[in-house]
VMD Tcl script that draws the C-alpha trace (Angstrom):
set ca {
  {2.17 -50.81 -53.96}
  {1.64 -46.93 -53.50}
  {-1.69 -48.02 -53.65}
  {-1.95 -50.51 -50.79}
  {0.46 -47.92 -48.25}
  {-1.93 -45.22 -48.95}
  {-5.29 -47.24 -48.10}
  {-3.11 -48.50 -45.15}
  {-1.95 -44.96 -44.07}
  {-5.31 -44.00 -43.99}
  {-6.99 -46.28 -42.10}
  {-8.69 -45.54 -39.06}
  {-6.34 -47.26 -36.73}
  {-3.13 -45.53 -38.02}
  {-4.62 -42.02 -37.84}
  {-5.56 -42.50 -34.63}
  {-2.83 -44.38 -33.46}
  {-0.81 -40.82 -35.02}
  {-3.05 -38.75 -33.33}
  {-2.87 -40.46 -29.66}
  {1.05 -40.54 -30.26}
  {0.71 -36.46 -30.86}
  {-0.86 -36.22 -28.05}
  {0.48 -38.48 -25.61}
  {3.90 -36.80 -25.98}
  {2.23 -33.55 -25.39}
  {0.15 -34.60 -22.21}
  {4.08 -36.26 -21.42}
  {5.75 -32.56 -21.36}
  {2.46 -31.19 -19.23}
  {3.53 -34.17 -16.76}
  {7.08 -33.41 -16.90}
  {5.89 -29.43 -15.84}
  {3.86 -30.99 -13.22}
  {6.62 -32.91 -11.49}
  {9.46 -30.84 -12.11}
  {8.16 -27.58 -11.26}
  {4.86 -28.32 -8.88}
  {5.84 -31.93 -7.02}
  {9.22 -32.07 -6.30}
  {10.21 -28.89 -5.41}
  {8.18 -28.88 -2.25}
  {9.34 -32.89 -1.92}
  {12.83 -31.35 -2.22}
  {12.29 -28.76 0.55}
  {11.38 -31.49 3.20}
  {14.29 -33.44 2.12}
  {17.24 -30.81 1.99}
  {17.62 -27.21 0.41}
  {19.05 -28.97 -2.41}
  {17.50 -29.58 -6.34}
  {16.06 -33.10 -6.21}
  {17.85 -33.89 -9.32}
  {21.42 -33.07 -7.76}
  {21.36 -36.34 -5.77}
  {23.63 -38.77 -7.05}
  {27.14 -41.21 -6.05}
  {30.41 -40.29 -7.99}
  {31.88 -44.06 -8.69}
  {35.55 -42.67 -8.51}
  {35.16 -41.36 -4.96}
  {36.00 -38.09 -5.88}
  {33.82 -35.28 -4.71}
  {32.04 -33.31 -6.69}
  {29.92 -30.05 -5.72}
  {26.70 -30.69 -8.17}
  {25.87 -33.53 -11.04}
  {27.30 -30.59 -13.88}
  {30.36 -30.46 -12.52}
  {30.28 -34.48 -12.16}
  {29.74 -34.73 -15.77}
  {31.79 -32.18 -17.15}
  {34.69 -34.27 -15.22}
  {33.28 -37.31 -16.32}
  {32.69 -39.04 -13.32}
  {30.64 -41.99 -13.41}
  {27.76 -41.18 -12.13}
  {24.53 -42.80 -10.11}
  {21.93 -40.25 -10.51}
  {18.98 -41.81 -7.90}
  {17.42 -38.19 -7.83}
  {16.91 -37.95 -11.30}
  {15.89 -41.72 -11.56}
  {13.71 -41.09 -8.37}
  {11.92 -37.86 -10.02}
  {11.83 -40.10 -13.61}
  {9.61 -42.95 -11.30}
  {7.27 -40.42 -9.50}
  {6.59 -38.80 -13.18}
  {5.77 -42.41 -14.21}
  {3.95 -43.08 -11.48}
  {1.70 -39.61 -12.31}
  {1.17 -40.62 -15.84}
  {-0.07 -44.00 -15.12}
  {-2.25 -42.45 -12.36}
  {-3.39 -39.77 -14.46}
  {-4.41 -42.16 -17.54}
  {-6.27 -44.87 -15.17}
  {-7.99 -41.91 -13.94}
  {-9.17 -40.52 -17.41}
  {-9.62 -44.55 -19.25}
  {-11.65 -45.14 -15.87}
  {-14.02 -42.26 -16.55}
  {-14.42 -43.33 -20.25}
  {-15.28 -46.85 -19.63}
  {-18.04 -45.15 -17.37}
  {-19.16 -42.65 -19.80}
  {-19.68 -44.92 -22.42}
  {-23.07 -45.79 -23.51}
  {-24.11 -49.18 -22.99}
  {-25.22 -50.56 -26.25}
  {-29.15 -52.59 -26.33}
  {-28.99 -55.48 -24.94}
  {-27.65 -58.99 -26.89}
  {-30.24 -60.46 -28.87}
  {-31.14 -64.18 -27.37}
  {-32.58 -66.92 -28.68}
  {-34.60 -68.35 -25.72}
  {-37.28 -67.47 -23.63}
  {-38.43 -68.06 -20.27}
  {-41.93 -70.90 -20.29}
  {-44.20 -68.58 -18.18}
  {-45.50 -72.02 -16.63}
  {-42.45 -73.66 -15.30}
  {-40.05 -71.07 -15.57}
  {-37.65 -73.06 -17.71}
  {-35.70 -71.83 -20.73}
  {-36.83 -72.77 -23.80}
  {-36.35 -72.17 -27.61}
  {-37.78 -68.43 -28.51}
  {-39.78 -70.02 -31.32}
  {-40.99 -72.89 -29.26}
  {-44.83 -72.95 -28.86}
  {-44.52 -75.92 -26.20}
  {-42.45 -76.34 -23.31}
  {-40.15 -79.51 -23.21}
  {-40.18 -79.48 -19.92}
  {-43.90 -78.83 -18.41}
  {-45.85 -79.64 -21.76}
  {-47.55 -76.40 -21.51}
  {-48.98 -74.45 -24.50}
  {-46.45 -71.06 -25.22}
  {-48.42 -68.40 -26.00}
  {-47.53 -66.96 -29.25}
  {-46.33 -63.63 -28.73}
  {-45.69 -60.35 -31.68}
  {-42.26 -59.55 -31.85}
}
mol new
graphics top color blue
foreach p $ca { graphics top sphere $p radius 0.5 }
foreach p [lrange $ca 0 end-1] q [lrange $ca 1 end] { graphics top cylinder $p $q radius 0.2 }
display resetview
């Protein structure tokens, strides 16, 4: 049984699903930098002097000066400015990775073409067996050709 986990551990597929996991949460913190501290502050500034993430509804209609002091009361809370900065960083993420799987899928080499097994008759233009020295269709004589 130690055996069988090991060759599965090992496998291809698990390593790199590991490694893409590694790295995914990384690229997720360089994200979370990106929003936090590059995209919403100015999106803050055009909306009110206030942090982004301060916006939010006490549900016992109490008032509250900021979301710490909400919580440290515990208030219920709706937090839409954290929820609205936890959507744009979604929205980044899924932008980012279409952008970067979008420039794989054109980087990668296209592989030779898929082998066929017919041929065109150089006569009638019909498709025909590739080891056919007649053509069903015209009668004609195929040419044998070196492959």
């Amino acid at each position: 049984m130690l055996r069988e986990f090991r060759e599965f551990a090992l496998r291809g597929n698990v390593i790199d699903l590991a490694v893409g996991v590694i790295i995914g949460a990384a690229f997720g913190k360089i994200i979370d930098s990106l929003v936090n501290d590059i995209i919403m502050p100015p999106i803050g500034r055009l909306i009110g002097p206030l942090d982004f993430s301060q916006y939010f509804l006490t549900l016992d209609g109490q008032p509250y000066p900021n979301l710490t002091a909400a919580e440290a009361a515990g208030a219920p809370t709706l937090n839409y400015g954290l929820f609205f900065t936890n959507v744009i960083n979604f929205l980044l993420v899924a932008l980012v990775l279409f952008i970067v799987i979008r420039q794989i899928n054109r980087t990668k080499r296209q592989g030779p073409p898929p082998e066929t097994n017919t041929k065109e008759c150089p006569y009638c233009a019909s498709l025909i067996s590739i080891k056919a020295t007649r053509c069903p269709e015209c009668t004609s004589e195929i040419p044998v050709t070196a492959e």
